[in-house]
LUMNU-273730 format. One record per residue: residue in one letter; x, y negated, z negated of N, C-alpha, C in turn. Coordinates in steps of 0.1 Angstrom, whole numbers. Layout:
<lumvos>
+------+-------+-------+-------+-------+-------+-------+-------+-------+-------+
! type !  n.px !  n.py !  n.pz ! ca.px ! ca.py ! ca.pz !  c.px !  c.py !  c.pz !
+------+-------+-------+-------+-------+-------+-------+-------+-------+-------+
!    A !     X !     Y !     Z !     X !     Y !     Z !     X !     Y !     Z !
...
+------+-------+-------+-------+-------+-------+-------+-------+-------+-------+
</lumvos>
This chain:
<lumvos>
+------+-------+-------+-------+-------+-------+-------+-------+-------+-------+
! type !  n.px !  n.py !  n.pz ! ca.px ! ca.py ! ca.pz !  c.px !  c.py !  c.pz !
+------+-------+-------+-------+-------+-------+-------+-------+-------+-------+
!    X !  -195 !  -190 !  -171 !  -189 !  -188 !  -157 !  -193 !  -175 !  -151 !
!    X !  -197 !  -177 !  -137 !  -197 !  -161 !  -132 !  -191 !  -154 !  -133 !
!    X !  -192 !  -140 !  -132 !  -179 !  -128 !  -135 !  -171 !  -128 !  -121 !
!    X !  -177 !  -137 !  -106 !  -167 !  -131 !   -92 !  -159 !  -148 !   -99 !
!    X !  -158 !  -152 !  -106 !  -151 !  -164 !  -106 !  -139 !  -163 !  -113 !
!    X !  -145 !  -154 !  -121 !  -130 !  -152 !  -135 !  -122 !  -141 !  -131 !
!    X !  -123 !  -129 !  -116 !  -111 !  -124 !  -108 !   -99 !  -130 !  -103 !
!    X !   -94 !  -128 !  -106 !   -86 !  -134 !   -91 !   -83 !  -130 !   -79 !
!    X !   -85 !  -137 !   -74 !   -88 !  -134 !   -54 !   -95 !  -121 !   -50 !
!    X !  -106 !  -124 !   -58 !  -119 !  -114 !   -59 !  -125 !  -115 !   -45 !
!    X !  -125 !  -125 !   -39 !  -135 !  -123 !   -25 !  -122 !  -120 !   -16 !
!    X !  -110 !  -122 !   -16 !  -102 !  -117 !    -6 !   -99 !  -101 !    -3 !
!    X !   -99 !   -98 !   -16 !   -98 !   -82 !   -24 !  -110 !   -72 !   -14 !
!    X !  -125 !   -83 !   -14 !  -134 !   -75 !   -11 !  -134 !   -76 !     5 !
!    X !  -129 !   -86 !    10 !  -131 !   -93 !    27 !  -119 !   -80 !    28 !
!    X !  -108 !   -81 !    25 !   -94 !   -69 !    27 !  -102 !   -53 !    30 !
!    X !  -104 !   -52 !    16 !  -113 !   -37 !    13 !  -119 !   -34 !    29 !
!    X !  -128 !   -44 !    25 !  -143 !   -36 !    37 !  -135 !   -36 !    54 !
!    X !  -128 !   -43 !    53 !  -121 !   -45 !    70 !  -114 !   -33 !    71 !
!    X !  -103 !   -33 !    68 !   -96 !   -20 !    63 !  -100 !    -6 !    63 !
!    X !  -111 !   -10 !    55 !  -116 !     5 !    52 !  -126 !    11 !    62 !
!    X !  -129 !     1 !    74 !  -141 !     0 !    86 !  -131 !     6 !    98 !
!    X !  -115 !    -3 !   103 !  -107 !     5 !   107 !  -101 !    15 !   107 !
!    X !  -101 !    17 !    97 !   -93 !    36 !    97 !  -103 !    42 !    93 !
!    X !  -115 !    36 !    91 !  -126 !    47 !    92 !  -132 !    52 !   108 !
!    X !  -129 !    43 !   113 !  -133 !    42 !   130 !  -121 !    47 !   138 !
!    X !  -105 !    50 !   130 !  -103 !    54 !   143 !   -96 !    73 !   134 !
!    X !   -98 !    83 !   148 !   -97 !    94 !   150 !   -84 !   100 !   143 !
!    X !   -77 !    96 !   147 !   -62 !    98 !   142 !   -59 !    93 !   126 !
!    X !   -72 !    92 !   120 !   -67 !    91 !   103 !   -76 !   102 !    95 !
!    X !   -67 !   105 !    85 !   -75 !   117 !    74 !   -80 !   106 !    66 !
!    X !   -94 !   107 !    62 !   -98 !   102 !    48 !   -99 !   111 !    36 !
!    X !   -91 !   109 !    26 !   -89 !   118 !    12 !   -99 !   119 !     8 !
!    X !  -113 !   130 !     6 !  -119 !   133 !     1 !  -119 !   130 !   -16 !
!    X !  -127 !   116 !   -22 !  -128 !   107 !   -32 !  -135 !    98 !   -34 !
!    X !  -141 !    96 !   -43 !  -154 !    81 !   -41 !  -148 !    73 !   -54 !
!    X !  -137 !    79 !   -59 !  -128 !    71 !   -69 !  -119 !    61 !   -58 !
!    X !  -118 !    60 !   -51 !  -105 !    48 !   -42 !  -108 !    52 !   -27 !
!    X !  -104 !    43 !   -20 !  -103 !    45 !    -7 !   -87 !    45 !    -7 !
!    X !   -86 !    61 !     5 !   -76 !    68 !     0 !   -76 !    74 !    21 !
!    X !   -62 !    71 !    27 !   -61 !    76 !    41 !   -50 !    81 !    43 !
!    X !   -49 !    91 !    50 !   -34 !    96 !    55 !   -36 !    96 !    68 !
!    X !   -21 !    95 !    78 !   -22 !    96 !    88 !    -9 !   104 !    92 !
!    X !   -12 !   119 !   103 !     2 !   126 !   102 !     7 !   124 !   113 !
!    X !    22 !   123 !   111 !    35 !   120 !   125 !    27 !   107 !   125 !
!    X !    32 !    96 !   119 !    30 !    84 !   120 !    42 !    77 !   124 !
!    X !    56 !    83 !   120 !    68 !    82 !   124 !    78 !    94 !   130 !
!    X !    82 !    95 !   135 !    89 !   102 !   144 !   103 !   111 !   131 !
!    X !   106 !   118 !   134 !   119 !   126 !   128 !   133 !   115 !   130 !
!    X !   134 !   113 !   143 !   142 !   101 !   145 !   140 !    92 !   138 !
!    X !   132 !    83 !   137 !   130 !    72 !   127 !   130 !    75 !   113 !
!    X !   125 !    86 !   109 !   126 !    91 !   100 !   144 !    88 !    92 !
!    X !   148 !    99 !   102 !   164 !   100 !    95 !   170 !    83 !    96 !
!    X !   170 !    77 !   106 !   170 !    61 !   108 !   168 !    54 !    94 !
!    X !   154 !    55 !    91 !   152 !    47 !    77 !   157 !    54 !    66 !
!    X !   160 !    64 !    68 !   172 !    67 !    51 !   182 !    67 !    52 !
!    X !   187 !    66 !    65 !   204 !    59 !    62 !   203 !    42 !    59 !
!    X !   192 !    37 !    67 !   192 !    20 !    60 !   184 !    23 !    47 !
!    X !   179 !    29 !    41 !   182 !    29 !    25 !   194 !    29 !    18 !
!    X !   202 !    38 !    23 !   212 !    46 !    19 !   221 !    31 !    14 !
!    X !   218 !    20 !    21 !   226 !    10 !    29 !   222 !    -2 !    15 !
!    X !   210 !     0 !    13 !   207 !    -8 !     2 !   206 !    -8 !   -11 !
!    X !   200 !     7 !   -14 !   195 !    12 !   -24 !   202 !     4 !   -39 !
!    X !   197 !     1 !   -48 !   202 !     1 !   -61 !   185 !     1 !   -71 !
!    X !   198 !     4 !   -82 !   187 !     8 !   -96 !   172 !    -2 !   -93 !
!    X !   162 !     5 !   -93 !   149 !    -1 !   -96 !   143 !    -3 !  -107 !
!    X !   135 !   -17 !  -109 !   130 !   -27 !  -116 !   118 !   -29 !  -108 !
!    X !   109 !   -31 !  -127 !    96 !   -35 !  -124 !    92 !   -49 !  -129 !
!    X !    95 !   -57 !  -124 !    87 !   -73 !  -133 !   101 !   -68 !  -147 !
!    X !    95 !   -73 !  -161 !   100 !   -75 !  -167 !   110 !   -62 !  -171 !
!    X !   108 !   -51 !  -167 !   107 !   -36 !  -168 !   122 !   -34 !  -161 !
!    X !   133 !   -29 !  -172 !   149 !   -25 !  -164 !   147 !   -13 !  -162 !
!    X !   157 !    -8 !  -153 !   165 !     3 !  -152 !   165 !    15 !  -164 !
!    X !   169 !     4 !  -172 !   172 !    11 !  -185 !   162 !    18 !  -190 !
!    X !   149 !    14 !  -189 !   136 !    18 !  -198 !   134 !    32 !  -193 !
!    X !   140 !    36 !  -183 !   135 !    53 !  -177 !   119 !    50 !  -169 !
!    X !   116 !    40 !  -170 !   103 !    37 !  -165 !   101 !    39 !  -149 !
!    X !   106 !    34 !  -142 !   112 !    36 !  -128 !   128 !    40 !  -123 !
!    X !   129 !    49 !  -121 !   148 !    56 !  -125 !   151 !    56 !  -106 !
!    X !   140 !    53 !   -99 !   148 !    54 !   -82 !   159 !    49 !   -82 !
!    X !   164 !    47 !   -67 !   169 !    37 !   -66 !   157 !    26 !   -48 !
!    X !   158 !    15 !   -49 !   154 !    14 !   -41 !   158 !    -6 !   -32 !
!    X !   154 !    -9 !   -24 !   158 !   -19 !   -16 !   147 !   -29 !    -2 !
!    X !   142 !   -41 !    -4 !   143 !   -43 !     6 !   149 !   -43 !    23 !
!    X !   142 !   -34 !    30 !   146 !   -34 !    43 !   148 !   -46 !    52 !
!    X !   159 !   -54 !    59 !   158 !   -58 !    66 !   144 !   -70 !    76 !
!    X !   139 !   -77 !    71 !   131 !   -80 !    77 !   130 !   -84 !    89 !
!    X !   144 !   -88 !    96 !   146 !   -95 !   105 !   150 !   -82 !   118 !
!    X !   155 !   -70 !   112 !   164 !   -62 !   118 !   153 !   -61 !   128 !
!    X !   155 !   -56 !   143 !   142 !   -54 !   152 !   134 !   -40 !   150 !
!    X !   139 !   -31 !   148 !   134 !   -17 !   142 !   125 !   -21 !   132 !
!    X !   133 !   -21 !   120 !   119 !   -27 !   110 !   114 !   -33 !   111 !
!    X !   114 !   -46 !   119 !    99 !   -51 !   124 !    91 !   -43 !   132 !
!    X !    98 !   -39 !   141 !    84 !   -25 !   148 !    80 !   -18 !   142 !
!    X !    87 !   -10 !   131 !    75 !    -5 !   118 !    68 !   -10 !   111 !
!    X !    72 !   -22 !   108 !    63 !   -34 !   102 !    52 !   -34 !   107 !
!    X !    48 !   -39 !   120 !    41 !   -39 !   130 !    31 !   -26 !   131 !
!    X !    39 !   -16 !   133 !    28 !    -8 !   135 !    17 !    -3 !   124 !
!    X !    23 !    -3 !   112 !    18 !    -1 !   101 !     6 !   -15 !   101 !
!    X !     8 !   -29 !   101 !    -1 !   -39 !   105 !   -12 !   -39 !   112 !
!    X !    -5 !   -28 !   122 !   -19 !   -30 !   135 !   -26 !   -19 !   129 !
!    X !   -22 !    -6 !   128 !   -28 !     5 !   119 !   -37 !     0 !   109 !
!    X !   -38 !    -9 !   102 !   -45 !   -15 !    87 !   -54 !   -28 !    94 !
!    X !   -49 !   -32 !   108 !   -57 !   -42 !   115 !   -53 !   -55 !   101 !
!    X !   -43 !   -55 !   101 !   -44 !   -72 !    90 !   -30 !   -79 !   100 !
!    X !   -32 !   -90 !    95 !   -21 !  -101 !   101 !    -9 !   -96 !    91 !
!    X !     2 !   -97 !   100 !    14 !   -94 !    97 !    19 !  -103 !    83 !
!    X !    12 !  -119 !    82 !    17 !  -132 !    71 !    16 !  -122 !    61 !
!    X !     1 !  -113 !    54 !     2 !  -109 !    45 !     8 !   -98 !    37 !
!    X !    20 !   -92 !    46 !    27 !   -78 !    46 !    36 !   -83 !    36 !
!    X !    41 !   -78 !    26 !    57 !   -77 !    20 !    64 !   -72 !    27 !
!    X !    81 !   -76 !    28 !    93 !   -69 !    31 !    89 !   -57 !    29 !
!    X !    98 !   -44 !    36 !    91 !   -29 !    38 !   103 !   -30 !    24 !
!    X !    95 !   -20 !    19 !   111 !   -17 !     8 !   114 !    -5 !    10 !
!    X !   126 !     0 !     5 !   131 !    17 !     4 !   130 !    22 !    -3 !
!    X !   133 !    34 !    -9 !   130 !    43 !   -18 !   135 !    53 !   -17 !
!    X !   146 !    55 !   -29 !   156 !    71 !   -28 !   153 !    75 !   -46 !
!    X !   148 !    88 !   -41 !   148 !    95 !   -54 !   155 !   109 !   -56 !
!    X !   163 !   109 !   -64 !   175 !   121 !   -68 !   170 !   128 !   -77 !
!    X !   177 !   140 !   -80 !   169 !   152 !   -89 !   167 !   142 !  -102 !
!    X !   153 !   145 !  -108 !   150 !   137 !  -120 !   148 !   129 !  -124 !
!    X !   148 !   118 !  -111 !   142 !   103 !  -107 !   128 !   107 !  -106 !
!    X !   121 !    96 !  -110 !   103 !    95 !  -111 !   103 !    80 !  -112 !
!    X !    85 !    75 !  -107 !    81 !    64 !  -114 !    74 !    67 !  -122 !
!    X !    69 !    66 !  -133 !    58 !    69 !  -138 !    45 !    62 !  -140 !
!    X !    35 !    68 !  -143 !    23 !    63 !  -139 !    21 !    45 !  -140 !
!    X !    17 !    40 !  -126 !    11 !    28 !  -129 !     3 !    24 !  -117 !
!    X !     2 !    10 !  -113 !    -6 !     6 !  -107 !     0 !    -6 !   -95 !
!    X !    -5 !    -8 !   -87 !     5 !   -12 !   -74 !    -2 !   -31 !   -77 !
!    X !   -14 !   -29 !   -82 !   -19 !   -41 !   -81 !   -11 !   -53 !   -94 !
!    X !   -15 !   -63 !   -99 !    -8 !   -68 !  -102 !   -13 !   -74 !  -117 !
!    X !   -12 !   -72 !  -132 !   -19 !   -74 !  -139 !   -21 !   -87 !  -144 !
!    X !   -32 !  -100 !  -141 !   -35 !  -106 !  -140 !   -33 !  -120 !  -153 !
!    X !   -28 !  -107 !  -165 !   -26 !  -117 !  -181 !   -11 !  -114 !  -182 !
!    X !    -6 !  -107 !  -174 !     7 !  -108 !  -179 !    12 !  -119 !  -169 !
!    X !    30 !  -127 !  -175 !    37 !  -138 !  -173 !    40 !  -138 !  -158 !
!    X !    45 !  -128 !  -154 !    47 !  -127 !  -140 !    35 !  -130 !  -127 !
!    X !    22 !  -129 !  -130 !    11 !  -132 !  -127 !    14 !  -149 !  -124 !
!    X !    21 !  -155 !  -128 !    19 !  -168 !  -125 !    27 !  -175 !  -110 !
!    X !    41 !  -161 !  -111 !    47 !  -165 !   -99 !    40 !  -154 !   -92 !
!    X !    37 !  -141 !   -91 !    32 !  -141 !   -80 !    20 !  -144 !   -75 !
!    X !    12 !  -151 !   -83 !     0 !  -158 !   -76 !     4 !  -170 !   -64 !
!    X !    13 !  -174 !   -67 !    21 !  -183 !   -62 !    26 !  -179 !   -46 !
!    X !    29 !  -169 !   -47 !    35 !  -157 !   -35 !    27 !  -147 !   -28 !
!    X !    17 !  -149 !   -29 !     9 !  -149 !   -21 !    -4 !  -139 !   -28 !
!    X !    -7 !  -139 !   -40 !   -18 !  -137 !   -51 !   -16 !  -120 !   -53 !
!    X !   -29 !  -116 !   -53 !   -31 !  -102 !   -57 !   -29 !   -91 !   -44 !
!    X !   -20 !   -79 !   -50 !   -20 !   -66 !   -37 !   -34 !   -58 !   -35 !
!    X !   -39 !   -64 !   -19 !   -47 !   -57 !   -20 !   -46 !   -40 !   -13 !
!    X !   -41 !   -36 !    -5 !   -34 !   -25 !    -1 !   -19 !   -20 !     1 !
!    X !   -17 !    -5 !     1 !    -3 !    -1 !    -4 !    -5 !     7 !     8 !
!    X !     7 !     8 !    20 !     7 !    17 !    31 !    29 !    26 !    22 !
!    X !    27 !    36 !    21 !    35 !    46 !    19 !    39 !    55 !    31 !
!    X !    51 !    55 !    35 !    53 !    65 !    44 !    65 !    81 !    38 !
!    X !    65 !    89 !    37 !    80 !    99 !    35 !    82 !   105 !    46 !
!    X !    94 !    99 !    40 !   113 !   102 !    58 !   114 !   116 !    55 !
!    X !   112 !   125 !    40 !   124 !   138 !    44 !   117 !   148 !    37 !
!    X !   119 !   160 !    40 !   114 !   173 !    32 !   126 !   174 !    21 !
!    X !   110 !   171 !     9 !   118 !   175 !    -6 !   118 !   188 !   -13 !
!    X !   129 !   196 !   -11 !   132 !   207 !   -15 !   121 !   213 !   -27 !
!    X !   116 !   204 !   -42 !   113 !   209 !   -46 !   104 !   192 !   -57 !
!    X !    91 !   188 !   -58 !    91 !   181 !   -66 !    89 !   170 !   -57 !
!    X !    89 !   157 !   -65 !    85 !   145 !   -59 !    69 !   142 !   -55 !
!    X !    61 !   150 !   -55 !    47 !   147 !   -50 !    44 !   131 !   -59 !
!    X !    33 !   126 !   -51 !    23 !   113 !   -57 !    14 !   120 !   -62 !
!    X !    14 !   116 !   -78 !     3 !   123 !   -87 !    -4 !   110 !   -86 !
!    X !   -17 !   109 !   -84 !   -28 !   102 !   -87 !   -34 !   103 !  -102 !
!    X !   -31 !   100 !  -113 !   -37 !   106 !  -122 !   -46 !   108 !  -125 !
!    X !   -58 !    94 !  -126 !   -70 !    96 !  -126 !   -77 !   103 !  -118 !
!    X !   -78 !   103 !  -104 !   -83 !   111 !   -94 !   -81 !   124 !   -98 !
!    X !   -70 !   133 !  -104 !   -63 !   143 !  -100 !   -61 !   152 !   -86 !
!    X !   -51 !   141 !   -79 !   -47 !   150 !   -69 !   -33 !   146 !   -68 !
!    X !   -25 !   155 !   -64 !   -10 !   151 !   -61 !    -9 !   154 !   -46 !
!    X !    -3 !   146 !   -43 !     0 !   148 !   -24 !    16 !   151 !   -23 !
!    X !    21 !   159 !   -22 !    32 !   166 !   -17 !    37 !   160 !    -4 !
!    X !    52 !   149 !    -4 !    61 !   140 !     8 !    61 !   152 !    16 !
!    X !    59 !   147 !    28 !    56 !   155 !    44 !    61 !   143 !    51 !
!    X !    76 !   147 !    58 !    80 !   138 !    67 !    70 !   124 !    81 !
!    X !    77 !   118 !    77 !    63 !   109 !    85 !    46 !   108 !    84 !
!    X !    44 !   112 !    73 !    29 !   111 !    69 !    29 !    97 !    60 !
!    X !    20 !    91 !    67 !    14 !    79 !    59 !     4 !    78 !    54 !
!    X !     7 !    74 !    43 !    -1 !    71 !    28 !   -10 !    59 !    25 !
!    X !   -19 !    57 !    26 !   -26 !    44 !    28 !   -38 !    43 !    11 !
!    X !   -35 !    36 !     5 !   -48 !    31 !    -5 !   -51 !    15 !    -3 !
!    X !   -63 !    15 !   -11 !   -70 !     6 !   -11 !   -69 !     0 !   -30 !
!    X !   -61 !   -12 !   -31 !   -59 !   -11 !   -51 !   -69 !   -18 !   -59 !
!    X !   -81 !   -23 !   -48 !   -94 !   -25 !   -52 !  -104 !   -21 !   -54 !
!    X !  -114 !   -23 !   -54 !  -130 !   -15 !   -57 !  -136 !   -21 !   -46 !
!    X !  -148 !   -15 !   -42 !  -157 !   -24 !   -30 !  -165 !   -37 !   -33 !
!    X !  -160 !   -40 !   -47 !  -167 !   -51 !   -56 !  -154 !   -62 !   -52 !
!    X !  -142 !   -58 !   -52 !  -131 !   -70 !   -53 !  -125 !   -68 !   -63 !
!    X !  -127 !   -60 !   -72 !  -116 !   -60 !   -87 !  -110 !   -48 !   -84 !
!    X !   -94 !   -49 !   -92 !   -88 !   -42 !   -98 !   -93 !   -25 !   -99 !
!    X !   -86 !   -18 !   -88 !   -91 !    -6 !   -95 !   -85 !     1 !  -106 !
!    X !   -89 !     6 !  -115 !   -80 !    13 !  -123 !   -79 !    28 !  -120 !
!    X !   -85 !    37 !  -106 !   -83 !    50 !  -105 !   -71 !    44 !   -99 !
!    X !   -68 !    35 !   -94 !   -51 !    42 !   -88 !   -39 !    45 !   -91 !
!    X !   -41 !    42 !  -101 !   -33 !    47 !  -112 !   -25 !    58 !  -104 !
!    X !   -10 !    57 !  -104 !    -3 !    73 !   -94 !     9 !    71 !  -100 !
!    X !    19 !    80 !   -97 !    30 !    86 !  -102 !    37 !    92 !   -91 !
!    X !    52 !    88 !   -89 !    65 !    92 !   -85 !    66 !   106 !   -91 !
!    X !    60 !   117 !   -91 !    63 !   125 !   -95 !    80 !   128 !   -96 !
!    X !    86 !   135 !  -108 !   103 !   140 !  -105 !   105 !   149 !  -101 !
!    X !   116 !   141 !   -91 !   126 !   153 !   -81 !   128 !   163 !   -87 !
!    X !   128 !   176 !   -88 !   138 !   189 !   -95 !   144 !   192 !   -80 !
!    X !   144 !   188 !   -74 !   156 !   197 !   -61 !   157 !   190 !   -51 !
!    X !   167 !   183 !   -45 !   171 !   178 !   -31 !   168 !   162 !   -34 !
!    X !   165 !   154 !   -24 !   164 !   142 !   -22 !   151 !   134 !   -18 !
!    X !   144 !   128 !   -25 !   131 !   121 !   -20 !   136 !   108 !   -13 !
!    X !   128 !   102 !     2 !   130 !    90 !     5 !   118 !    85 !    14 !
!    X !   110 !    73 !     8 !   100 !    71 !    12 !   104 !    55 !    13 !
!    X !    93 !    48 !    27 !    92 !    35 !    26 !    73 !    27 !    22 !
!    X !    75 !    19 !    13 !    67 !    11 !    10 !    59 !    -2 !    17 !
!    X !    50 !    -7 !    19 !    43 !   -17 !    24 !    32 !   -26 !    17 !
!    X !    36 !   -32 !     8 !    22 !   -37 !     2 !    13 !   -55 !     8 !
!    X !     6 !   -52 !     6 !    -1 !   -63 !    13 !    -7 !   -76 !     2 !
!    X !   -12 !   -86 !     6 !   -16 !   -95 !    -3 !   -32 !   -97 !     3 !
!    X !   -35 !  -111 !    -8 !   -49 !  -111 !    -4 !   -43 !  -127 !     9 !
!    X !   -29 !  -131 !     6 !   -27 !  -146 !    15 !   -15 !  -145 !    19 !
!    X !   -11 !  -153 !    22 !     4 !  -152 !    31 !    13 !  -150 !    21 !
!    X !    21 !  -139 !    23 !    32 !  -135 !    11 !    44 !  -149 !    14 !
!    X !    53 !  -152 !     8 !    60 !  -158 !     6 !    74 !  -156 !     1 !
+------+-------+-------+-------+-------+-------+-------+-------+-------+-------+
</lumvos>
């Protein structure tokens, strides 16, 4: 059997990539992270101070212990706290939206935005946004709308001390800046799995981290 056959949603991964990566290469108002390990974009004051403070009180509203797939609380593995936002609320749909039209993809393939509150000594630790293809949980979310092909990141608040996104492989850590958006790409220009994206929740040592999430599919989330 061919090797694009035995991916999964290897041609969606790559049709995602190159679109994506053509728009916010084209438009002015985005930084490209200097890297030929990932396609990697930031965009600054993408959200306002207002909105800002806005989406960490509706975290504040949701938040509990975060879980990864099979992965508790318990394991120290991911120690946030975090929550689906609202999908319905009209506010979060207009950030929904803008972040959509920003990445030029149909809104069907967005996840719910989620929240994210990190307290002194909260971290994730290193992993990968995409979805690993032999483990059990792979079967429902294939189901749900297959493989993540992009991860849009925003941070609401200045953290006193700590919290950066360590990229590991890459080595670079990007330090939360209110309203700066975070954009990767969790594929290669081939369609597979990248393994540089590998990043890390760096830990809080001072104040309060709060960021919101956006991950995308290769088909209509569910």
């Amino acid at each position: 059997m061919a090797k694009t056959e035995t991916i999964p949603d290897q041609a969606g991964l790559k049709r995602l990539g190159k679109s994506v990566r053509e728009r916010l290469e084209a438009d002015p108002g985005v930084y490209q992270i200097p890297t030929d390990m990932a396609d990697m974009y930031a965009v600054g004051e993408f959200l306002t101070e207002a909105e800002c403070k806005r989406l960490c009180e509706m975290i504040d509203q949701v938040a509990k212990p975060s879980s990864l797939h099979e992965i508790g609380y318990e394991s120290g593995f991911r120690t946030s706290y975090s929550g689906d936002l609202d999908p319905l609320d009209s506010f979060v749909m207009g950030i929904s939206r803008r972040i959509d039209d920003l990445l030029g993809v149909p809104s069907k393939i967005g996840e719910a935005i989620q929240g994210q509150r990190y307290l002194p000594g909260q971290q994730f630790k290193p992993h990968n946004d995409w979805f690993y293809t032999t483990e059990k949980y792979w079967q429902l979310e294939k189901k749900r709308g297959g493989q993540r092909s992009w991860t849009a990141m925003v941070y609401l608040n200045e953290v006193e001390q700590g919290g950066g996104t360590h990229f590991t492989d890459i080595g670079i850590n990007i330090e939360p800046k209110p309203g700066v958006l975070l954009a990767w790409n969790n594929a290669t220009h081939d369609g597979e799995p990248n393994q540089n994206t590998m990043h890390a929740g760096t830990p809080v040592l001072a104040g309060t981290k709060y960021i919101i999430t956006k991950w995308y599919r290769t088909r209509t989330w569910k």
